[in-house]
C-alpha positions, 0 to 999 in steps of 0.5 A, spaced: 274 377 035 274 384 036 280 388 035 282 392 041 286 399 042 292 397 045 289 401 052 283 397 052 286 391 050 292 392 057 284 393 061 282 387 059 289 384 060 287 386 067 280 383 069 281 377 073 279 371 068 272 368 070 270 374 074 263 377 072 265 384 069 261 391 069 264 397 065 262 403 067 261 409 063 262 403 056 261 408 050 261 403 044 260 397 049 268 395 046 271 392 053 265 387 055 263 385 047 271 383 048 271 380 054 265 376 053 267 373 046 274 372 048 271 367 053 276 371 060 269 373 062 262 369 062 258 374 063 258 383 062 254 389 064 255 395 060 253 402 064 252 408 060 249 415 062 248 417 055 243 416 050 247 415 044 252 411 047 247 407 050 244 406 044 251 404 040 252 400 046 246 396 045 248 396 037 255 393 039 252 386 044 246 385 039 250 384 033 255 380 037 250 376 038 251 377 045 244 381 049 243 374 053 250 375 056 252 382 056 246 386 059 247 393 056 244 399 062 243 407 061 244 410 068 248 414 071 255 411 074 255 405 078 247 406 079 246 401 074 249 396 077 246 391 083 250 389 089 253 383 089 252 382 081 258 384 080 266 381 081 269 386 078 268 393 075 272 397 070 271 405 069 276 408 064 278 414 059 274 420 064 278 424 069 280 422 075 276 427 080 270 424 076 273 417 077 273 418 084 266 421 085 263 414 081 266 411 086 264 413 092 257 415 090 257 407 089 259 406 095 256 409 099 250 408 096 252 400 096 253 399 089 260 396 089 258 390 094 260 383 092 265 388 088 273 385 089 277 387 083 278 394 080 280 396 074 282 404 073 284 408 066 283 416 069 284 421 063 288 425 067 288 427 075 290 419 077 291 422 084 284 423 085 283 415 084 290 413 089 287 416 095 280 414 094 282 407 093 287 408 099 281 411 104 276 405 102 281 399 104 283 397 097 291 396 095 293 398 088 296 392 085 299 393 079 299 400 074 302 399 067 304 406 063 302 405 056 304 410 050 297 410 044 296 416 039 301 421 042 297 420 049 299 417 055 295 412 060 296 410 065 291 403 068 291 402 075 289 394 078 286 395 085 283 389 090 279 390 096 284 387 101 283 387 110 290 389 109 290 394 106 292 400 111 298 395 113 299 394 105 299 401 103 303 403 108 308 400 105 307 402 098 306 410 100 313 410 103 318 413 099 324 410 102 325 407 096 326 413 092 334 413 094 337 420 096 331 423 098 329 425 105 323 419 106 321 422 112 318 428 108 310 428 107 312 431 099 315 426 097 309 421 099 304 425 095 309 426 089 308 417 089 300 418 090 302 423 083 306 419 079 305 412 081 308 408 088 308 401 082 311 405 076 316 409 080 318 402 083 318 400 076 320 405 071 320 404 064 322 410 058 314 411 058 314 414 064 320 418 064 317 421 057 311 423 060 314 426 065 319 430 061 314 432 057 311 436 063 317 438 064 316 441 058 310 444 059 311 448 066 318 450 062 314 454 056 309 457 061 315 460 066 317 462 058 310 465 057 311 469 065 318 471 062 315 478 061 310 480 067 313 482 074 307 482 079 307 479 086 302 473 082 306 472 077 312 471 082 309 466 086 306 462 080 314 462 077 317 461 083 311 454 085 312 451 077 319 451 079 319 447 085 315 443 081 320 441 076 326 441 081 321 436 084 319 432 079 326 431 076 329 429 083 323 424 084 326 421 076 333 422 078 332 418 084 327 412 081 332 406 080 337 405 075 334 399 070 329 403 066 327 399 060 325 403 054 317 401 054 312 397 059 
């Protein structure tokens, strides 16, 4: 059977056993070739814009011996998909503004009907994908920090639920965050960042990612040291609010962080 990465191997983890999956943007057709020959899946799209990995997808369900039950599409997004031929949908390693436009084309254009689970691997930019899911009635279920290659990932669950709205009221309050003024809208946007799940839970991969960025803000005010211009003021004086802020939303997380997820 196929070996995958361990960020793949934590989307597959996700998908719903028994449940008809499309990979949308699938490259080599890894995650459905996987998903299929470990039996969590009886059946798979793989969608793919390009013609080289369109090509390479094709190739990998083929010498799986798996063309009658992975159907290998070349199109654009969700556009490959058909209403209601698929109950869930993964999308993974792109950035989270184009994630959330795939998304939205689809479903304005009824492609995620039938659709009940997603499963979600943004590059960067996750918050782009937790307002979208937020304004389209789905609830974020689950979200797993992971570590590969000097990377960090993060891999959102989501189900389309009719409590949504009450259901995600709840996980957007930062009254958790102890310390904090909950009341302050800031801190709301802050969970749409950094995770309403992983904030609950964090994990030592979590505070690294953070402190890593921590990091990098502090080499850019480093950079502005030496230039003294209105511009450059207001930059300096936003990257340090921004740090101020990551670090007190980390101050402020609960106490039990174990060193990995």
């Amino acid at each position: 059977m196929m070996k995958l990465s361990k960020r793949l191997q934590t989307i597959a983890d996700r998908v719903t056993p028994g449940s008809r999956t499309a990979d949308i943007g699938s490259d080599h057709a890894l995650l459905p070739v996987y998903l299929v020959q470990s039996g969590r899946v009886p059946s798979a799209i793989a969608g793919e814009l390009n013609a080289g990995p369109y090509q390479a997808a094709c190739k990998a369900a083929a010498s799986a011996g798996l063309t009658a039950v992975i159907s290998v599409r070349q199109g654009d997004g969700l556009s490959v998909l058909q209403p209601c031929e698929a109950d869930t949908v993964t999308i993974a390693g792109m950035g989270g503004s184009l994630m959330a436009d795939i998304l939205e084309a689809g479903r304005v254009a009824g492609k995620l009907e039938g659709v009940r689970e997603l499963v979600l691997q943004p590059n960067v930019g996750e918050e782009f994908v937790r307002r979208w899911l937020v304004r389209h009635g789905w609830t974020l279920t689950d979200e797993t920090v992971l570590e590969e290659d000097g990377r960090f990932y993060e891999v959102l669950h989501a189900v389309l639920s009719p409590s949504a709205d009450v259901e995600n009221a709840g996980l957007y309050d930062p009254a958790f965050l102890s310390k904090l003024d909950s009341e302050s809208a800031m801190w709301t946007d802050w969970l749409y960042r950094m995770g309403p799940h992983l904030l609950r839970k964090p994990t030592g991969i979590l505070h690294k990612k953070w402190e890593l960025e921590i990091g990098k803000l502090e080499r850019i005010l480093a950079q502005m040291a030496g230039s003294d211009t209105p511009d450059a003021r207001a930059k300096e004086a936003a990257f340090r609010i921004e740090i101020a802020q990551i670090q007190e939303v980390l101050a402020c997380t609960p106490t039990d962080k174990p060193s990995s997820n």
